[in-house]
C-alpha positions as CSV (number, residue, x, y, z in Angstrom):
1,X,96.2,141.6,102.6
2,X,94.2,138.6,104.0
3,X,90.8,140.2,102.7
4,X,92.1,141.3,99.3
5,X,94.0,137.9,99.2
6,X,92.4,135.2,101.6
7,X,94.6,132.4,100.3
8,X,98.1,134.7,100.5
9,X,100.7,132.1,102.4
10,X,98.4,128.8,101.7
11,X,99.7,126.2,99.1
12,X,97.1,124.4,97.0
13,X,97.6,121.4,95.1
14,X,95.6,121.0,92.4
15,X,95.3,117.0,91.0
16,X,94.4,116.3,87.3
17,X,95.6,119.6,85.7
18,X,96.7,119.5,81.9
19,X,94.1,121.0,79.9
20,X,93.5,124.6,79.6
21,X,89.7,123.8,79.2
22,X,89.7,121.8,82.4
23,X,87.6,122.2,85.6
24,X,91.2,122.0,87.2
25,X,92.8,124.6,85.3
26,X,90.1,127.3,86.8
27,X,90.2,125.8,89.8
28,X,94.3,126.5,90.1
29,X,93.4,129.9,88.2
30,X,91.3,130.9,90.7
31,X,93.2,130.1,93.9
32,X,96.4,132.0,92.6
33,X,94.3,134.8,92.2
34,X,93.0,134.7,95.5
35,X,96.7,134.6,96.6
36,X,97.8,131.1,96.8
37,X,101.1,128.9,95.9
38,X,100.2,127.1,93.4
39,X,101.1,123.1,92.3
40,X,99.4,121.3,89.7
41,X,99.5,117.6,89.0
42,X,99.1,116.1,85.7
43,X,99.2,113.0,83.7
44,X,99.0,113.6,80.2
45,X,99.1,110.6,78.7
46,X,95.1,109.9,79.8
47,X,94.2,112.9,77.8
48,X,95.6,111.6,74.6
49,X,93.8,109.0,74.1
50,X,90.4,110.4,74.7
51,X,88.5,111.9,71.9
52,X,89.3,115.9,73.2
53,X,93.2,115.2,72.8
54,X,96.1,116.5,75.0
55,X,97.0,120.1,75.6
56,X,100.1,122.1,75.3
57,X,101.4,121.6,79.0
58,X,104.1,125.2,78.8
59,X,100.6,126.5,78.1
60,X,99.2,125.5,80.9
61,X,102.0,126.5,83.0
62,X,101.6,130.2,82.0
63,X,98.2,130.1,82.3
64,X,98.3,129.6,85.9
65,X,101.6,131.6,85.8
66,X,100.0,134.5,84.6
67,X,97.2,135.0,87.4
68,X,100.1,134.7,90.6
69,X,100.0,137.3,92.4
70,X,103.6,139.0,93.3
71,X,106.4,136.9,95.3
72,X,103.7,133.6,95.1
73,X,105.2,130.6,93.4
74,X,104.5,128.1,91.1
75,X,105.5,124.1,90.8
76,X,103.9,121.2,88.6
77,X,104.1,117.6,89.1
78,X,103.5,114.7,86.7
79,X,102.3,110.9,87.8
80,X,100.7,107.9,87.0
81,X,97.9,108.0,90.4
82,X,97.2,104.9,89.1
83,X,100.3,103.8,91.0
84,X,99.8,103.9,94.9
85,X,103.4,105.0,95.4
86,X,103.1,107.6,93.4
87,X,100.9,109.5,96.3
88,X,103.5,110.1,98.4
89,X,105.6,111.8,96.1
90,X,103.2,114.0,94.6
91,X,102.4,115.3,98.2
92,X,106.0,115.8,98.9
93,X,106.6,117.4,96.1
94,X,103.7,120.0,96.4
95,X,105.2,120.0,100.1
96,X,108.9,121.1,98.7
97,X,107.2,124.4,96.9
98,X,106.8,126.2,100.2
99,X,106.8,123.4,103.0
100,X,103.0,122.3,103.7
101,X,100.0,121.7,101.7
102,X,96.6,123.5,102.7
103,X,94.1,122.8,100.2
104,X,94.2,119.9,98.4
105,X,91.9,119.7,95.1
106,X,91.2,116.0,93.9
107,X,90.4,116.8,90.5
108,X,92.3,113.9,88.8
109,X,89.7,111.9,87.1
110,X,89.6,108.9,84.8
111,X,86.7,108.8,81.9
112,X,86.5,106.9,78.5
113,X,86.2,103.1,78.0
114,X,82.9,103.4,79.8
115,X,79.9,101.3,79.5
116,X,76.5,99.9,80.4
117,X,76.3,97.3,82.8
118,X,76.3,94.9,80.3
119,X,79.9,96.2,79.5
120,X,81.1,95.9,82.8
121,X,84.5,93.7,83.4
122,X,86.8,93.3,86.3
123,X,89.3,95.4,84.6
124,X,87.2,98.2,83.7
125,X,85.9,98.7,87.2
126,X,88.9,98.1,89.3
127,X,90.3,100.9,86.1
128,X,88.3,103.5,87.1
129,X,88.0,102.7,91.3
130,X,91.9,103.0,91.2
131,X,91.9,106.6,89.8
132,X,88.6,108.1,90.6
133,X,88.4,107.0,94.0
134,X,91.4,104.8,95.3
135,X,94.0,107.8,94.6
136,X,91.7,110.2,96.2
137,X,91.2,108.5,99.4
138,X,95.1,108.0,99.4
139,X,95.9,111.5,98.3
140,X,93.8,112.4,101.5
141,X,94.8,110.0,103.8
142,X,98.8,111.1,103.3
143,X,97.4,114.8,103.2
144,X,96.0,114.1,106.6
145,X,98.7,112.1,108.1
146,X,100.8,114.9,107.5
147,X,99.1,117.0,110.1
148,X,98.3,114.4,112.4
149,X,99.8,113.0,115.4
150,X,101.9,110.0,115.7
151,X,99.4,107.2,115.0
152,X,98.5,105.2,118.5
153,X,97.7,102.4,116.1
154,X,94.7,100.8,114.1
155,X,91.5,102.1,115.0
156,X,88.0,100.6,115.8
157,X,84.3,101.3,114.7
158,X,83.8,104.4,116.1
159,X,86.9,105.1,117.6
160,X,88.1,108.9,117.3
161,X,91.2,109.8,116.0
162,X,92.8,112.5,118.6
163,X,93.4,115.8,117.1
164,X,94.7,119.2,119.0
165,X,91.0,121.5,118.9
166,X,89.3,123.2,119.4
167,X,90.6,125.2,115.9
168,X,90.4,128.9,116.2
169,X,90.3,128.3,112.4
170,X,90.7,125.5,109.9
171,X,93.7,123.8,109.6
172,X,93.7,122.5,105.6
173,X,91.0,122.0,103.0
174,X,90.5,119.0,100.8
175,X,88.2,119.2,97.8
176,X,86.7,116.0,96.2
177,X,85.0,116.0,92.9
178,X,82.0,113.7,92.1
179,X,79.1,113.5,89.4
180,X,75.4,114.1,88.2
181,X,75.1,110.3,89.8
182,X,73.3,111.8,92.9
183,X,70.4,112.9,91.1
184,X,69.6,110.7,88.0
185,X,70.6,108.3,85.7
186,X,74.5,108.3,83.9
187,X,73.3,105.5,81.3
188,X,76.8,104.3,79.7
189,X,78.7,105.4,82.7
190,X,78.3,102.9,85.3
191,X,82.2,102.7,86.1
192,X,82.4,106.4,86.3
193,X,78.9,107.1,88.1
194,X,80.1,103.8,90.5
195,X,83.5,105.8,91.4
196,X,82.3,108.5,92.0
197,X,79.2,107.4,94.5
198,X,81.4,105.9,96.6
199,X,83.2,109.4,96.8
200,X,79.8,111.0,97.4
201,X,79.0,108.4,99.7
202,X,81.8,108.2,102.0
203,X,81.9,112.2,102.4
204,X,80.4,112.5,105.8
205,X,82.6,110.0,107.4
206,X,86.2,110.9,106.2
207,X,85.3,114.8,107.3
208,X,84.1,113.6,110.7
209,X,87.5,112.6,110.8
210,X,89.5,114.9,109.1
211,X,87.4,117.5,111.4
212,X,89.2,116.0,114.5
213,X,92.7,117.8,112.9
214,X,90.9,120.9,111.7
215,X,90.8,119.7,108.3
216,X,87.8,120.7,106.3
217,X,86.4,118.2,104.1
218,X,83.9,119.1,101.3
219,X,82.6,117.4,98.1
220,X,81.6,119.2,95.0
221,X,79.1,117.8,91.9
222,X,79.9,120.2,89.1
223,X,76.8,119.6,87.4
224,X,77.1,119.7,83.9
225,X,80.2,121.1,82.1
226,X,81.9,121.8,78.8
227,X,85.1,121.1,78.9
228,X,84.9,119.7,75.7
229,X,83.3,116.4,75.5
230,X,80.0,118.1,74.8
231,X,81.7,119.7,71.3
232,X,80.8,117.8,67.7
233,X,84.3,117.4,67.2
234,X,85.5,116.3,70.4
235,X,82.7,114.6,72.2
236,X,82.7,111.1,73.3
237,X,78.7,110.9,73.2
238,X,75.5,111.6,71.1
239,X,74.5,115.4,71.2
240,X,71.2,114.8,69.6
241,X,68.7,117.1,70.9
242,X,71.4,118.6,73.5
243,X,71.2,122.5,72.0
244,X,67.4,122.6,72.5
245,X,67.4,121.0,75.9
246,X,70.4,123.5,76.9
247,X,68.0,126.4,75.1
248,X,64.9,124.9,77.7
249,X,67.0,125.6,80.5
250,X,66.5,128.6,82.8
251,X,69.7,130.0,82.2
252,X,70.1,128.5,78.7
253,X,73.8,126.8,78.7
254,X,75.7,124.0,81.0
255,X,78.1,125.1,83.3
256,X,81.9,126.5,82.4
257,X,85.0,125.3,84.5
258,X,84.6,128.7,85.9
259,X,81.6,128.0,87.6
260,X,83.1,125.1,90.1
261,X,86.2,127.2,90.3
262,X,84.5,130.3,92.1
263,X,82.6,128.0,95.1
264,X,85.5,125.8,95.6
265,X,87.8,129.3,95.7
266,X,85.3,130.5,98.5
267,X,85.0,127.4,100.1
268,X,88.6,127.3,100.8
269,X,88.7,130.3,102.5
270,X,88.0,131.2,106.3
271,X,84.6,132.5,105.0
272,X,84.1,129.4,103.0
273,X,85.3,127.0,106.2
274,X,82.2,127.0,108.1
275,X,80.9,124.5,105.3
276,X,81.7,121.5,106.1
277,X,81.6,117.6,105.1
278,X,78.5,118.7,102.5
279,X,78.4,116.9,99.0
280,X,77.4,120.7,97.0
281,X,76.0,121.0,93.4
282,X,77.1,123.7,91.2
283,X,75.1,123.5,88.2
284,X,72.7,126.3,87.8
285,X,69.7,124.4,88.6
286,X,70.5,121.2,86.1
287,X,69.4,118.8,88.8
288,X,66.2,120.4,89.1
């Protein structure tokens, strides 16, 4: 069972799942077929107002539905992460499904109403920190806090936070997602690329710490990938001159939600956990 199933008895929660054409959805797709519990979080209302449109959410469901293996189980979730409180609840709910989270996939993500940094405003940056980033480093603070000891209070720089290793194995996984920003330009993009850096950027020190309660911490750049802002009809952005630069490319097409979905799957199993606190890019050799 654990080799044919590695994930058989974990419970993922998957963050920012409501479009069947979403890195999430594969993402949550995958793990149930490597034997998870599956919850999914959503919040709908983003996607409607972006160019690509909302998705039917019963499909969804049964798309995730339909790759649970026998006897696992299945629960969704809907919030605003824009709201702090709302943290909490997601995680308890996920918690109710089977009675602990052990992966935890921040794939929730604001986009639209970007800009240059000639467009940038208060609003539009705190707008983007709050989902991107904020709710992330909330989502895996409770996450954490769930598995940790009472707290002995506030800690100082460089103070360790007292765990129970040495782990014969890991005790949770937590997946953040960030951007191309690490190897070039995102011109138009600056509250996006700036949310996400600080994701990027603040990787090594929350796994140093999450490492102290066995929880493995691990950061993926999906490179490049159609989920469909890069169609005519649904993108958000110029495509001139994108088809011959794809055609250039070794393999000759950007990435699929599939593609992210496979190394966070083996990540967050026990032959996946020796990787840890490492900001990875899955994108067939874009940022080369």
């Amino acid at each position: 069972m654990s080799a044919l199933l590695p994930l058989h008895g974990k419970t993922a929660l998957v963050t920012g799942v409501s479009r069947r054409r979403g890195i999430g959805f594969a993402v949550a797709r995958k793990l149930a077929v490597l034997g998870a519990d599956v919850v999914i979080h959503h919040h709908r209302p983003h996607d409607l107002d972006l160019p690509w449109g909302g998705d039917d959410l019963d499909a969804v469901r049964d798309g995730i539905r339909d790759v649970l293996v026998d006897g696992a189980r299945f629960a969704d979730v809907s919030a605003d992460l824009r709201d702090p409180s709302s943290v909490p609840d997601v995680l308890s709910a996920a918690a109710a499904l089977t009675g602990q989270v052990d992966v935890l996939v921040c794939n929730h993500a604001k986009s639209g109403d970007d800009g240059s940094i000639l467009d940038m405003t208060p609003e539009r940056l705190s707008a983007f920190w709050e989902v991107n980033t904020r709710a992330t480093m909330l989502l895996t603070a409770e996450f954490a806090r769930r598995r940790a000891p009472a707290s002995d209070g506030p800690r100082r720089p460089g103070d360790r936070i007292a765990g129970a290793g040495p782990y014969a194995e890991a005790q949770g996984h937590v997946f953040w997602m960030t951007s191309g920003q690490i190897h070039g330009a995102m011109r138009g993009e600056v509250a996006y690329a700036a949310s996400k850096a600080a994701l990027a950027g603040v990787t090594a020190t929350v796994a140093a710490e999450l490492l102290e309660l066995g929880i493995v911490l691990n950061t993926i750049n999906p490179g490049p990938v159609n989920t469909g802002y890069m169609d005519p009809e649904t993108t958000d952005r110029s495509l001139e001159d994108l088809d011959a630069y794809v055609a250039s490319t070794p393999f000759g097409r950007v990435g699929t939600p599939q593609d992210p979905a496979e190394l966070i799957g083996w990540l967050a199993t026990s032959s996946g956990s020796w990787v840890v606190g490492q900001v990875l890019t899955s994108d067939g050799g874009f940022g080369l």
